[in-house]
N, C-alpha and C positions, 0 to 999 in steps of 0.2 A: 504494500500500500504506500503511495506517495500521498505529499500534501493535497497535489486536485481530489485526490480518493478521496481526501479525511473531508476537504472543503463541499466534495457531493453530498458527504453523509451529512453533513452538519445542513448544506439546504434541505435532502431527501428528507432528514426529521422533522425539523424548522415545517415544510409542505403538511406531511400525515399530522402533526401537531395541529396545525389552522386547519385541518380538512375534519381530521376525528376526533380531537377532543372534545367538541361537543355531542360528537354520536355515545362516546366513553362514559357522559353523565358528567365532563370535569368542568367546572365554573368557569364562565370567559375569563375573571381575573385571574385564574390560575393560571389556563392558556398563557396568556399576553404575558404574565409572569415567566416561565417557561422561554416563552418565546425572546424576551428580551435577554434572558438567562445566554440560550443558544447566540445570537446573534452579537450580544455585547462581549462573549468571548472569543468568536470568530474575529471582532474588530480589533480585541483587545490582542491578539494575536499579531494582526497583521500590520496593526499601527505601533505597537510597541515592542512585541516582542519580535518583529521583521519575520515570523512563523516558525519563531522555535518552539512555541511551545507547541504548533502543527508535530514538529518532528519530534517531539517529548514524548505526545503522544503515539504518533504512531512508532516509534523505537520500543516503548516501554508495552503496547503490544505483541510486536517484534520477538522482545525476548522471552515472552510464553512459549515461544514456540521450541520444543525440544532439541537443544543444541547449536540454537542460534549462540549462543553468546562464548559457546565454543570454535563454532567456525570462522564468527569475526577474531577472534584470538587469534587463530590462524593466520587469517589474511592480515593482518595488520604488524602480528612479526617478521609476514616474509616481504611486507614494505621497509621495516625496521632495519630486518638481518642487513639487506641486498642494497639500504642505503649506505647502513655504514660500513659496509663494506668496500663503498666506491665512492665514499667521503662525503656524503650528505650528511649535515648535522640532525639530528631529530632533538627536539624542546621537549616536547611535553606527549603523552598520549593520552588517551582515554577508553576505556570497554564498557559500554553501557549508557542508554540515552541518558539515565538522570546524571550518572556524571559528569556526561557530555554538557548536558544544560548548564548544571551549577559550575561548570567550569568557562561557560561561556562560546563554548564550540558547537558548529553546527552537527547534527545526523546524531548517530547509535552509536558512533567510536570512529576511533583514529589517529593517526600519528600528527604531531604537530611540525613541519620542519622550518629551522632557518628561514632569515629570509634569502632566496638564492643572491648571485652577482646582475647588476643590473642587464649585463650582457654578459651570456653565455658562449662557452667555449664547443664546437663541436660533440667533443668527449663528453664533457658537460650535460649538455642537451642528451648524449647516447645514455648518461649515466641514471639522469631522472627519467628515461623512460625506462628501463630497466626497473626503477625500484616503484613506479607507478602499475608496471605491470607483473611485479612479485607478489602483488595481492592475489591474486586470481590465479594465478600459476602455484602459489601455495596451496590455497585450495584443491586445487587439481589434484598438485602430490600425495597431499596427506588424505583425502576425501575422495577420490576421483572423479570430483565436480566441483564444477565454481557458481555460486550463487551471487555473489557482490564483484565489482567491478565496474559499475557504466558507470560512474564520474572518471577513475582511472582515465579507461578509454578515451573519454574526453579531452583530459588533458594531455595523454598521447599525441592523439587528433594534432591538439593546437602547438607541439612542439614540433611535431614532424611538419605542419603546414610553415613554421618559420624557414626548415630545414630546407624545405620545397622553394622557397624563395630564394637561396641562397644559393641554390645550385649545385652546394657541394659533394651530395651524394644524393643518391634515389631514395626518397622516404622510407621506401616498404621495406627497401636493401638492410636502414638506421634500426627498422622495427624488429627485423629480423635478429638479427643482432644483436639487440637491445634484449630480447626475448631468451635469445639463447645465453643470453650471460648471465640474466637473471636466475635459470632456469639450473646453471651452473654450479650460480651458488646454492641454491636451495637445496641441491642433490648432494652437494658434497660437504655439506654442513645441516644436516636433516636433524640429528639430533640437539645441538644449537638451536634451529629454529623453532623447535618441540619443547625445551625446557623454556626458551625466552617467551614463546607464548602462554605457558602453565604460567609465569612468571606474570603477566600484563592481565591473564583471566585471572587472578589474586590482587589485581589493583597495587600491587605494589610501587611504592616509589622508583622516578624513572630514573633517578639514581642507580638505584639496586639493579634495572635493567641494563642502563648504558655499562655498569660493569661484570655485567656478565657475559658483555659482548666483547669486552676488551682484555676480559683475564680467561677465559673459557679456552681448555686444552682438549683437546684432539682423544 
């Protein structure tokens, strides 16, 4: 479920609400109560909270569901691993929408990084699609399916489109590439990427994480 999903439900109710509460036996002020109820949190949503609490919601539905909140674990350490591995700083993470919210970050979880270089370097560019695309390639490994992923992709997209202006190499060539080296680390560092994510589903401080990527033996 995305935000348009949560924003249907909230009209599709909002509708049955003015259509049957009165067939229900329920008083118009109750209605109109109700109805302001629905509507002033849809606004309050969207005007102040820019619709995080849209994705509070649907995240903290999300995680009912059996194993979600082991499979973002997942994907979110083989963003983690494949970053710093190839020198992206990561700040902060999160696993779980309320964390997510009271941390002030959008969605159900995820790694926080650095801000990059104003301009990037080729490798660079090869480097964050790589660790953009160890989310879902983690999944893959460990689950043999990937469920999260389409903002990634997105931001693949809009680094290989710079790439494409530049001339320097063939997009798909950079994706390739990028894929297979992610794909590298995660294989050859499996069990690394399996304790650091038991690590991040424990909420543990990203301290405690970044050094078990930096002192972890073989």
């Amino acid at each position: 479920m995305d935000r348009s999903g949560l924003l249907a439900i909230l009209v599709f109710s909002f509708t049955c609400l003015a259509g049957f509460g009165p067939l229900l036996g329920l008083p118009p002020s109750v209605v109109a109560a109700l109805s302001a109820v629905i509507m002033g949190a849809a606004g309050l949503d969207i005007f102040v909270y820019r619709g995080r609490l849209s994705e509070l919601v649907i995240g903290l539905i999300q995680e009912r569901r059996p194993g979600w909140r082991e499979r973002v674990a997942l994907h979110e350490a083989g963003h983690w691993l494949v970053a710093h591995r190839l020198g992206i700083v990561v700040e902060d993470y999160t696993i779980g929408a309320w964390i997510a919210f009271r941390k002030g970050y959008p969605g159900g979880g995820g790694v926080v990084f650095a801000l990059p270089p104003e301009r990037l370097t080729l490798s660079q560019i090869e480097a964050y699609c790589a660790t953009y695309l160890a989310g879902a390639l983690a999944e893959e490994i460990a689950l043999g399916r990937s469920e999260g992923g389409g903002d990634d992709s997105q931001k693949v997209a809009i680094l290989l489109s710079v790439v494409q202006r530049t001339g320097a190499i063939a997009p798909q060539t950079l994706r390739n590439r990028s894929g297979r080296k992610a794909y590298e680390i995660l294989t050859a560092e499996a069990n690394l990427h399996r304790e650091l994510s038991q690590k991040m589903l424990a909420n543990l401080p990203t301290q405690d994480c970044r050094q078990l990527l930096t002192t972890y033996i073989h």
